[in-house]
CHARMM-style PDB file with segment names, atoms N, HN, CA, C and O in Angstrom:
ATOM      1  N   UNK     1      78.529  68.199  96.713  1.00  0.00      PROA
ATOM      2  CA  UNK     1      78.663  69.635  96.552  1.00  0.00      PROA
ATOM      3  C   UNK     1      79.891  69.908  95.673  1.00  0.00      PROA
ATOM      4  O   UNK     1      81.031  69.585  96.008  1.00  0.00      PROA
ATOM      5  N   UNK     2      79.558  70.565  94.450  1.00  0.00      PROA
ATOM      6  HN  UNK     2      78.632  70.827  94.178  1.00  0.00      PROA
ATOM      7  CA  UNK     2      80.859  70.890  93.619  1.00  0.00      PROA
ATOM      8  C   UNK     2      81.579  72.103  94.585  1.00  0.00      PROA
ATOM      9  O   UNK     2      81.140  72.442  95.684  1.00  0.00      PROA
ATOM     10  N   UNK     3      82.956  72.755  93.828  1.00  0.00      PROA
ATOM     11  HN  UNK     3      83.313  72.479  92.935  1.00  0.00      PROA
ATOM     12  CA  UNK     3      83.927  73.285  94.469  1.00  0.00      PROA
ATOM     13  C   UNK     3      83.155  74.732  93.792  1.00  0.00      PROA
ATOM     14  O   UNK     3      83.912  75.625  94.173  1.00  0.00      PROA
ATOM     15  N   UNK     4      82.700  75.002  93.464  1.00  0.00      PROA
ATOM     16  HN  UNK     4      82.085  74.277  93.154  1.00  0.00      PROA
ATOM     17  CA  UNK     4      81.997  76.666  92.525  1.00  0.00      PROA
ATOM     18  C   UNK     4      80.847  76.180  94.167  1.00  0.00      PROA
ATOM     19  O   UNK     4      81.188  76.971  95.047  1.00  0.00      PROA
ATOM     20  N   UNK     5      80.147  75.575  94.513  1.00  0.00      PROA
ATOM     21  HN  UNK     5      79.871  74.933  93.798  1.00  0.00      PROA
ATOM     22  CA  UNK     5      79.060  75.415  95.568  1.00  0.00      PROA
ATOM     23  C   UNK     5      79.623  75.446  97.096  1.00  0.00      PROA
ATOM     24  O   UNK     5      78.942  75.714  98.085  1.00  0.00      PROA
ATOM     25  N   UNK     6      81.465  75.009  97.078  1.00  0.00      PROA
ATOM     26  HN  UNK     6      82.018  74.791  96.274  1.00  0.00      PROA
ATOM     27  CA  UNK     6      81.474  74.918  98.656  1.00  0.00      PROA
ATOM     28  C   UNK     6      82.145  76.128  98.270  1.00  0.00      PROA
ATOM     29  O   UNK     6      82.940  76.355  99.182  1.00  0.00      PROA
ATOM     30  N   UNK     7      82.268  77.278  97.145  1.00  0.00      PROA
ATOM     31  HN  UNK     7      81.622  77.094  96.404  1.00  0.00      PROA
ATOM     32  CA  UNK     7      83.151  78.799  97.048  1.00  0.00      PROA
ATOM     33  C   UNK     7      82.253  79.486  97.327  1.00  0.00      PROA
ATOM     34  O   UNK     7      82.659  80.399  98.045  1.00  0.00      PROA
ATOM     35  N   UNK     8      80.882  79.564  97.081  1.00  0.00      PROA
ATOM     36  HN  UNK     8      80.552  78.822  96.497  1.00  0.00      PROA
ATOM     37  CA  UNK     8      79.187  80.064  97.121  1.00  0.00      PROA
ATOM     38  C   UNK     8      79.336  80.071  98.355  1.00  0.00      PROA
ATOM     39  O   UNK     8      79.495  81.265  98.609  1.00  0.00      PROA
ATOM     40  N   UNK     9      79.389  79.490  99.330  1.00  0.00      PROA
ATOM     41  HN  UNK     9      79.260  78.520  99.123  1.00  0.00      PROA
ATOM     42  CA  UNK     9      79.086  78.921 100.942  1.00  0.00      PROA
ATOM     43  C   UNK     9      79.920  79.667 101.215  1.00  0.00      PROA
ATOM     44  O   UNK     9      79.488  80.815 101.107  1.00  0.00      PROA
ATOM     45  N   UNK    10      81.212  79.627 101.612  1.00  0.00      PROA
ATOM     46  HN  UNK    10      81.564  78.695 101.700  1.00  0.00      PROA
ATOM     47  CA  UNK    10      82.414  80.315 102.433  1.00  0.00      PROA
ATOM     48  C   UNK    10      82.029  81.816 102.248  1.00  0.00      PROA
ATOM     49  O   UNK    10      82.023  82.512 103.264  1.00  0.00      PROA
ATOM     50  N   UNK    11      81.635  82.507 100.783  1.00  0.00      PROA
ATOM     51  HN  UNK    11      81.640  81.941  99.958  1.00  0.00      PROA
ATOM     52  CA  UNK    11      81.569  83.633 100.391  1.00  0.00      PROA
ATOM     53  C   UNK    11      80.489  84.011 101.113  1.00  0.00      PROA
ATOM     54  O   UNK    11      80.571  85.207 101.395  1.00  0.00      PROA
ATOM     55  N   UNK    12      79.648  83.564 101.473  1.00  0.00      PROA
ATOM     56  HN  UNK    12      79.582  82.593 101.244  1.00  0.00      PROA
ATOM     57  CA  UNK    12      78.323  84.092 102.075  1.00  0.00      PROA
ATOM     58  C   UNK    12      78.714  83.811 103.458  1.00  0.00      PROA
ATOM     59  O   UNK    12      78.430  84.931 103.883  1.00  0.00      PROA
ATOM     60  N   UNK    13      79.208  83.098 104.649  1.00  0.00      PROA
ATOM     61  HN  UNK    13      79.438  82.188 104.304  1.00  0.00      PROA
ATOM     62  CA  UNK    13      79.836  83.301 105.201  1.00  0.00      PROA
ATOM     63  C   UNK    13      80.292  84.036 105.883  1.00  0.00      PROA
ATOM     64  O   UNK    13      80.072  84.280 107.070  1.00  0.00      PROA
ATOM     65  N   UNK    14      81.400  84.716 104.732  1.00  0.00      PROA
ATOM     66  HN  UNK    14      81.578  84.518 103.768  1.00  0.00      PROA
ATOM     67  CA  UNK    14      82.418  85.676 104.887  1.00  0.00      PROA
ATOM     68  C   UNK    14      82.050  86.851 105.759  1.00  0.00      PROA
ATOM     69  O   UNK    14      81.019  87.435 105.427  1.00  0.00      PROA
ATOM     70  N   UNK    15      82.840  87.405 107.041  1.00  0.00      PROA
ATOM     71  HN  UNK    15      83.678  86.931 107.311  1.00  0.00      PROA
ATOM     72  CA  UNK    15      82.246  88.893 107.588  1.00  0.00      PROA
ATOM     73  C   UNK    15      83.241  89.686 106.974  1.00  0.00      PROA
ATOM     74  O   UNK    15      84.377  89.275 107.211  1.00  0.00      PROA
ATOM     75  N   UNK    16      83.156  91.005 106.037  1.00  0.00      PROA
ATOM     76  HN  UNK    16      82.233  91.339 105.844  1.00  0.00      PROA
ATOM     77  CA  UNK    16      83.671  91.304 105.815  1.00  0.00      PROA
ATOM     78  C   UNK    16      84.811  92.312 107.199  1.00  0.00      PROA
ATOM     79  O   UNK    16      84.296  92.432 108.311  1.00  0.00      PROA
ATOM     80  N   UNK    17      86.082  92.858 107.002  1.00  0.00      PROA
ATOM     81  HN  UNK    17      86.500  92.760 106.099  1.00  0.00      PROA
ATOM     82  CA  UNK    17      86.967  93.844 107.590  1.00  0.00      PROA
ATOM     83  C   UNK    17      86.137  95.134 107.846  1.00  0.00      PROA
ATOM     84  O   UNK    17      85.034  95.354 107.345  1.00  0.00      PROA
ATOM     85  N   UNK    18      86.758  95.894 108.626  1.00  0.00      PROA
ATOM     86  HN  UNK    18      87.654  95.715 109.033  1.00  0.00      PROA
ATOM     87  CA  UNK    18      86.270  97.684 108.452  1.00  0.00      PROA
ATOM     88  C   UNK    18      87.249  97.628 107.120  1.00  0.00      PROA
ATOM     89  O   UNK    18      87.004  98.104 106.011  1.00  0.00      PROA
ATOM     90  N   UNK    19      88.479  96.880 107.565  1.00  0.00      PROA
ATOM     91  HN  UNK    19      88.678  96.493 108.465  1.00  0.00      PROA
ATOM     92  CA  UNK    19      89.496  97.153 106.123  1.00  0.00      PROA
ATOM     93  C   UNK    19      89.035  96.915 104.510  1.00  0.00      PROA
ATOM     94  O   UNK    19      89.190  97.600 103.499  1.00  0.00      PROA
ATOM     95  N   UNK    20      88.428  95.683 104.751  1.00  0.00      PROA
ATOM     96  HN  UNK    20      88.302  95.126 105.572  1.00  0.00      PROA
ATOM     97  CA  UNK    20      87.772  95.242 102.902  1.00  0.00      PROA
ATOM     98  C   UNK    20      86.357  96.359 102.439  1.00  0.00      PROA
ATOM     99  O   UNK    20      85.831  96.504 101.335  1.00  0.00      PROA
ATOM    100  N   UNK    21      86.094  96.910 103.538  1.00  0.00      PROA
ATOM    101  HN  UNK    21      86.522  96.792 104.435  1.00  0.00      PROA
ATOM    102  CA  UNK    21      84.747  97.850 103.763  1.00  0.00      PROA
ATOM    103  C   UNK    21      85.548  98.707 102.981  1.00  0.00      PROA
ATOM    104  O   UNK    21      85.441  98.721 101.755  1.00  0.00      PROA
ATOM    105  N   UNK    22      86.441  99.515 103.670  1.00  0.00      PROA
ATOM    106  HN  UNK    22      86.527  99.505 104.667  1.00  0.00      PROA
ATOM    107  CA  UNK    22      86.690 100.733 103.162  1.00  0.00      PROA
ATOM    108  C   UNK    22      87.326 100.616 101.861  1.00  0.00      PROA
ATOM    109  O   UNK    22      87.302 101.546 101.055  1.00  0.00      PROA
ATOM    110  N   UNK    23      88.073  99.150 101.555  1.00  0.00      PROA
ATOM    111  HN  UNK    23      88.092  98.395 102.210  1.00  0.00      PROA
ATOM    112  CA  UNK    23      88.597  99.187 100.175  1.00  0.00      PROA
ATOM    113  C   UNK    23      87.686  99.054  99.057  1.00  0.00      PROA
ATOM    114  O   UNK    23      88.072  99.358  97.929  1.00  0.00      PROA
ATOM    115  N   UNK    24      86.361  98.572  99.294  1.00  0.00      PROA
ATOM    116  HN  UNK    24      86.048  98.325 100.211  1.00  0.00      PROA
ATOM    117  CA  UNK    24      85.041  98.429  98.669  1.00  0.00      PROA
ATOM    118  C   UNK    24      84.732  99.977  98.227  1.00  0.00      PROA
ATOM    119  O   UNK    24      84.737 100.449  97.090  1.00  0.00      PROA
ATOM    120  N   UNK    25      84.472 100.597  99.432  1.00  0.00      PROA
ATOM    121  HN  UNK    25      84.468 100.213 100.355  1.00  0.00      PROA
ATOM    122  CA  UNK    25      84.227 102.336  99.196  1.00  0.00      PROA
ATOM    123  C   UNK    25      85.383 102.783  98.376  1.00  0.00      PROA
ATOM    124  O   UNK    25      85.125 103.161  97.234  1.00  0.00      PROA
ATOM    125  N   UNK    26      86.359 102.796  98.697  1.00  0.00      PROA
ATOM    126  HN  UNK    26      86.568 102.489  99.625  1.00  0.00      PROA
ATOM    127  CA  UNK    26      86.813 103.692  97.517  1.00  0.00      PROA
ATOM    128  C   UNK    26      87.184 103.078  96.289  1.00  0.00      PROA
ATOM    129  O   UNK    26      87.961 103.600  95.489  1.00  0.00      PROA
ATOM    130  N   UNK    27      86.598 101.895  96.121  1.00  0.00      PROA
ATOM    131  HN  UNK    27      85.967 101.471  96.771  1.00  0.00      PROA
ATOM    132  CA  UNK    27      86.828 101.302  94.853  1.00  0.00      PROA
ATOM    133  C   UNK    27      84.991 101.287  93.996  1.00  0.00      PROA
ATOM    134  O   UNK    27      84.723 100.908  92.856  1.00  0.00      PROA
ATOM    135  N   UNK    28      84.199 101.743  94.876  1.00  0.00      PROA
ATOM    136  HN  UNK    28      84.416 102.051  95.802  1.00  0.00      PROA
ATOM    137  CA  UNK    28      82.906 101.835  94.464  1.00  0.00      PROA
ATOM    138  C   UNK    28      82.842 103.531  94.094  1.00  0.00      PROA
ATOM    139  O   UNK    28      82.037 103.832  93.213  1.00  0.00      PROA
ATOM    140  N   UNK    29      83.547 104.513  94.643  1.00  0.00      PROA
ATOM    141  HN  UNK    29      84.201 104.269  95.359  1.00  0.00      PROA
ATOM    142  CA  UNK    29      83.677 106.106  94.027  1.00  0.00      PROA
ATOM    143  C   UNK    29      84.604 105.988  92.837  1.00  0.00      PROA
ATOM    144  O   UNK    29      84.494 106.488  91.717  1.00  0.00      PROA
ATOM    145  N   UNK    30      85.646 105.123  93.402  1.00  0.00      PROA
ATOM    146  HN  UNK    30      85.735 104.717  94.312  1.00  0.00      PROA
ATOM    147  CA  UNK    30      86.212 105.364  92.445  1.00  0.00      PROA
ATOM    148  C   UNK    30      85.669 104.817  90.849  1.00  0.00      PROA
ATOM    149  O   UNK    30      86.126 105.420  89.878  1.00  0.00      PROA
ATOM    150  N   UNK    31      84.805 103.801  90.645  1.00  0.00      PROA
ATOM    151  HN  UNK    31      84.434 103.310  91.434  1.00  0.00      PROA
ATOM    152  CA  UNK    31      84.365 103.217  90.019  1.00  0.00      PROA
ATOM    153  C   UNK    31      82.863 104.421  88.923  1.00  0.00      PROA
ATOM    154  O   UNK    31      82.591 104.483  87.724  1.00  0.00      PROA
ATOM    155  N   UNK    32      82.223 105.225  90.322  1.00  0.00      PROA
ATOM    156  HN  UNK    32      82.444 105.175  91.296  1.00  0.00      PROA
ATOM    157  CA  UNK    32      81.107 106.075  89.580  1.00  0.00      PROA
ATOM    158  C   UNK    32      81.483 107.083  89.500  1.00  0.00      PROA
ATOM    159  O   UNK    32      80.533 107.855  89.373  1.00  0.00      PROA
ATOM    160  N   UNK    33      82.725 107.746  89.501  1.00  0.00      PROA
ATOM    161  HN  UNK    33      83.498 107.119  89.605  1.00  0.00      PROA
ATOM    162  CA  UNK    33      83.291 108.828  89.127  1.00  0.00      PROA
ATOM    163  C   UNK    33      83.410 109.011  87.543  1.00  0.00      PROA
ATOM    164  O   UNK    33      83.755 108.117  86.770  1.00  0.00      PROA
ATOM    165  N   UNK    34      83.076 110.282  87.200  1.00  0.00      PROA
ATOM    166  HN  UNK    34      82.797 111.008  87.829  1.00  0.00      PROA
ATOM    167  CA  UNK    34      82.642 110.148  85.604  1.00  0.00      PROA
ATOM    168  C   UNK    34      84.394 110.080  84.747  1.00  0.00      PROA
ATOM    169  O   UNK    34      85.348 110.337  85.481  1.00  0.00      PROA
ATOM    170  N   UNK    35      84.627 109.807  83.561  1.00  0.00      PROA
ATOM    171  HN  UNK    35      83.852 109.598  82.964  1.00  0.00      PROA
ATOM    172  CA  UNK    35      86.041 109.678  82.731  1.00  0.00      PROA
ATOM    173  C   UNK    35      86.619 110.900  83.016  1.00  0.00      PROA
ATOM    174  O   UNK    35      87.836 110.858  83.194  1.00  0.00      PROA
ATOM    175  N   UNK    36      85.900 112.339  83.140  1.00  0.00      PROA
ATOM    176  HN  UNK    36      84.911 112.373  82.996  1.00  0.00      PROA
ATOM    177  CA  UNK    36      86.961 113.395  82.842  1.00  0.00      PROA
ATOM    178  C   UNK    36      87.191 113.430  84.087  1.00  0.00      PROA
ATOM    179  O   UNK    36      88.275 114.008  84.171  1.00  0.00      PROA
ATOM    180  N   UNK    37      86.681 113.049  85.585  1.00  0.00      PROA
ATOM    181  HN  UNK    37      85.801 112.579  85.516  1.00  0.00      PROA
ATOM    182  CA  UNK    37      87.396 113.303  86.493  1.00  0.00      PROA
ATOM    183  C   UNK    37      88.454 113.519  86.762  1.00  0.00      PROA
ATOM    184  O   UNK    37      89.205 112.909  86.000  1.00  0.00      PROA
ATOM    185  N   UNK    38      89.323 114.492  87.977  1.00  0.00      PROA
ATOM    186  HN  UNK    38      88.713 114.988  88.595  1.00  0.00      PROA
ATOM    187  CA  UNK    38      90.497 114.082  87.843  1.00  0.00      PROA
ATOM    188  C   UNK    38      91.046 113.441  89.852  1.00  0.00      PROA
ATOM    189  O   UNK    38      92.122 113.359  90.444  1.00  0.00      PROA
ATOM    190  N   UNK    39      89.878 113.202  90.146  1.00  0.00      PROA
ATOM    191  HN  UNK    39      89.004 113.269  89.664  1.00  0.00      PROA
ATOM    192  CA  UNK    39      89.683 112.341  91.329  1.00  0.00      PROA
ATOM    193  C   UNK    39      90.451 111.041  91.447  1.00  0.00      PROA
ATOM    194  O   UNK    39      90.235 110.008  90.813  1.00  0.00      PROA
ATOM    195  N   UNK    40      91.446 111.275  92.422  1.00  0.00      PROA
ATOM    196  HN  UNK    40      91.621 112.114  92.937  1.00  0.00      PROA
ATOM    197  CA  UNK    40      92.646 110.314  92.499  1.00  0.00      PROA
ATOM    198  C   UNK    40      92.284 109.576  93.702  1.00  0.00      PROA
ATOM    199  O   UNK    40      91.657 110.132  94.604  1.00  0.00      PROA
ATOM    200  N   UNK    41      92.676 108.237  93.773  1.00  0.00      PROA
ATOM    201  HN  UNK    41      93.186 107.785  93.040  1.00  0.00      PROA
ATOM    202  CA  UNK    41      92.566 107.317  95.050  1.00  0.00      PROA
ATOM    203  C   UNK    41      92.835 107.757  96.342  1.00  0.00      PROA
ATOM    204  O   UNK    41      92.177 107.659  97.378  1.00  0.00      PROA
ATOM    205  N   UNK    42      93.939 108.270  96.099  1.00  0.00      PROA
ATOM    206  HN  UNK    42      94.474 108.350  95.257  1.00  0.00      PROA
ATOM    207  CA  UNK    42      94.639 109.102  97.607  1.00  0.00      PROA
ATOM    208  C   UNK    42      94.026 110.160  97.649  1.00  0.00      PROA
ATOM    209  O   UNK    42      94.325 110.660  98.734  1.00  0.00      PROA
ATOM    210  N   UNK    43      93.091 111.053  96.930  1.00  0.00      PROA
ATOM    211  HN  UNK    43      92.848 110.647  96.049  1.00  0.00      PROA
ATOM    212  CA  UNK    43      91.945 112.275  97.427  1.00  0.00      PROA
ATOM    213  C   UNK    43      90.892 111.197  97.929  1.00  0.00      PROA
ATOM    214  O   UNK    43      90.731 111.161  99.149  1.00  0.00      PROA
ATOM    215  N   UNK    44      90.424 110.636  97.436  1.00  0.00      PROA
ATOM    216  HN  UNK    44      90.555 110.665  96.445  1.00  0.00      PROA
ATOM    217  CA  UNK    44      89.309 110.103  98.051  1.00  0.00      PROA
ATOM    218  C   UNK    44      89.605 108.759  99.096  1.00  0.00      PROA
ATOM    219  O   UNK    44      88.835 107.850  99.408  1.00  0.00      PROA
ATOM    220  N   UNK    45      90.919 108.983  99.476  1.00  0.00      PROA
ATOM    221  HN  UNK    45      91.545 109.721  99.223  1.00  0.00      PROA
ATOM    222  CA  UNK    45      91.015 108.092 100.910  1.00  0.00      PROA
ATOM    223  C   UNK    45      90.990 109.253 101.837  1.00  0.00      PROA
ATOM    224  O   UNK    45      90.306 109.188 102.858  1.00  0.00      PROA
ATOM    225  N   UNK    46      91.864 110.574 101.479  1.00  0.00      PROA
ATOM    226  HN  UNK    46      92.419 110.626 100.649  1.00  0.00      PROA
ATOM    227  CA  UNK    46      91.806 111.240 102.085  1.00  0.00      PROA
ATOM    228  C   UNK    46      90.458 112.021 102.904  1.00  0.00      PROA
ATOM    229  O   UNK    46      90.409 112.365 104.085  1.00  0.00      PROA
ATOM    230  N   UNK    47      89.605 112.134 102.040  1.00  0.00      PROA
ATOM    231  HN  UNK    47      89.645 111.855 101.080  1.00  0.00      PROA
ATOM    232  CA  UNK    47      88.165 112.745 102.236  1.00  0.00      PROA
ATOM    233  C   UNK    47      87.624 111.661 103.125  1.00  0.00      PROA
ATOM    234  O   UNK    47      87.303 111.825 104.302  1.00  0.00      PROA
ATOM    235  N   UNK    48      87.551 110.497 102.425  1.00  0.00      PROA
ATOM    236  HN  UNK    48      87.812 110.364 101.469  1.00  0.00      PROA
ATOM    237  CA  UNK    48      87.233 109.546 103.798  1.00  0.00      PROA
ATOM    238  C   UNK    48      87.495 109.332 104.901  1.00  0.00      PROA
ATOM    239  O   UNK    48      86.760 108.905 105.791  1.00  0.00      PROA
ATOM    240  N   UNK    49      88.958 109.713 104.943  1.00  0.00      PROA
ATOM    241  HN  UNK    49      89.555 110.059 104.219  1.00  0.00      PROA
ATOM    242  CA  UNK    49      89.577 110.183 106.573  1.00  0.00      PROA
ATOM    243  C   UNK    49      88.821 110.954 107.132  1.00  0.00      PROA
ATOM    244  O   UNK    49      88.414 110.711 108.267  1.00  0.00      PROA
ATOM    245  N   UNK    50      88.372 112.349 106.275  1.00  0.00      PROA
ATOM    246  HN  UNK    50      88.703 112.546 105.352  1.00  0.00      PROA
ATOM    247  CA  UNK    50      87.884 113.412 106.967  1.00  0.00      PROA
ATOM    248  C   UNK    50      86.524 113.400 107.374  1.00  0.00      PROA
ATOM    249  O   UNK    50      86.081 113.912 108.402  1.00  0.00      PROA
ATOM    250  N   UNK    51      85.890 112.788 106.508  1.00  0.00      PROA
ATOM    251  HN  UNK    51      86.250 112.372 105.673  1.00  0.00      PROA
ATOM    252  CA  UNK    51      84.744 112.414 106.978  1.00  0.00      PROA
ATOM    253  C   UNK    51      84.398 111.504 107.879  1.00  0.00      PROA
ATOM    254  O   UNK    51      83.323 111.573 108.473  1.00  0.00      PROA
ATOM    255  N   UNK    52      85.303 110.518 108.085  1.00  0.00      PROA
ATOM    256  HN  UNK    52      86.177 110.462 107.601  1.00  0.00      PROA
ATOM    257  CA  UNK    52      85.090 109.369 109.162  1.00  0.00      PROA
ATOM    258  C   UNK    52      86.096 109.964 110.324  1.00  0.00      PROA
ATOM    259  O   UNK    52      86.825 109.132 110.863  1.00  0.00      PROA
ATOM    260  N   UNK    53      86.197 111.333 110.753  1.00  0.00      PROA
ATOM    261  HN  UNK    53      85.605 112.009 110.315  1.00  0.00      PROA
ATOM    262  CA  UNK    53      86.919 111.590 111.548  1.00  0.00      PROA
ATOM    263  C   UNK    53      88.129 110.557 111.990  1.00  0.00      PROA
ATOM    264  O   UNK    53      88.312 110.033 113.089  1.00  0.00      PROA
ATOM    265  N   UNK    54      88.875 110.439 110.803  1.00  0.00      PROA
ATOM    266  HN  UNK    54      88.726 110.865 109.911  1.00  0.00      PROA
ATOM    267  CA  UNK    54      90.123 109.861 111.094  1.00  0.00      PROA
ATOM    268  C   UNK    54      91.260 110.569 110.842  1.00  0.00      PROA
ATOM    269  O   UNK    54      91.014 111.560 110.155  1.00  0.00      PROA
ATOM    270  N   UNK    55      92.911 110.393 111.257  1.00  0.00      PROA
ATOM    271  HN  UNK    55      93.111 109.588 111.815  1.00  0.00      PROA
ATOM    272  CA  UNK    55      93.736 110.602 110.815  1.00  0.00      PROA
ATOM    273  C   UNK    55      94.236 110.108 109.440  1.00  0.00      PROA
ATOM    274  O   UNK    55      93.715 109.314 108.656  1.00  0.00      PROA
ATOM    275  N   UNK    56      95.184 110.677 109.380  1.00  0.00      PROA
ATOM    276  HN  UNK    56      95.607 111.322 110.017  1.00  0.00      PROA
ATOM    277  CA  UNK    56      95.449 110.600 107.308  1.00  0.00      PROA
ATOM    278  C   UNK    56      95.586 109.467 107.472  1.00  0.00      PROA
ATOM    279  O   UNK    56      95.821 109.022 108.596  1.00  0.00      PROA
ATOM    280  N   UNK    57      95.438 108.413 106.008  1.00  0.00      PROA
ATOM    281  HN  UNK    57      95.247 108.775 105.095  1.00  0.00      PROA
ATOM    282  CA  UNK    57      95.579 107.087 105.760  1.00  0.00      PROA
ATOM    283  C   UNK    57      96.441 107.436 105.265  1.00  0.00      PROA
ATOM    284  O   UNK    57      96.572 108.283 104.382  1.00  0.00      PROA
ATOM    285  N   UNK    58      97.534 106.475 106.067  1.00  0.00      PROA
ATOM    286  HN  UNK    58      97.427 105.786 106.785  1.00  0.00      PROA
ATOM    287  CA  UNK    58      98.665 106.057 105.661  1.00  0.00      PROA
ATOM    288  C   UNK    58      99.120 105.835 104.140  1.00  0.00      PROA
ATOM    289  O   UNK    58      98.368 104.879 103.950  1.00  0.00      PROA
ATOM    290  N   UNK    59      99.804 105.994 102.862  1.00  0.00      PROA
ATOM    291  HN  UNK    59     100.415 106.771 103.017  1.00  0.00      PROA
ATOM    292  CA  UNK    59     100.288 105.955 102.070  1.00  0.00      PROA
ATOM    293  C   UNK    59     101.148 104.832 101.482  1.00  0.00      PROA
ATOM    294  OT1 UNK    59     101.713 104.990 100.400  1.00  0.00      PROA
TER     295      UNK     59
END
């Protein structure tokens, strides 16, 4: 098994966090948000707070 084949394995594996979850989400809005946006990381952690009935994310 090459080392690219036992990196394939571990990765599939892997369970992701609630933490790597949510850094996925706002790196996936932040990603289809169109150029003129002016949608900032910390609005859309924030909204995610609100929507996931949480308190503010920490800064």
């Amino acid at each position: 098994m090459t080392q690219l084949d036992e990196l394939i394995a571990r990765a599939r594996e892997h369970k992701m966090t609630a933490s790597e979850r949510r850094l996925q989400r706002v790196s996936l809005i932040m990603g289809l948000r169109g150029h003129s946006s002016t949608l900032t990381r910390d609005k859309v952690e924030e909204i995610l707070d609100e929507t996931e009935g949480r308190e503010a994310h920490a800064a």
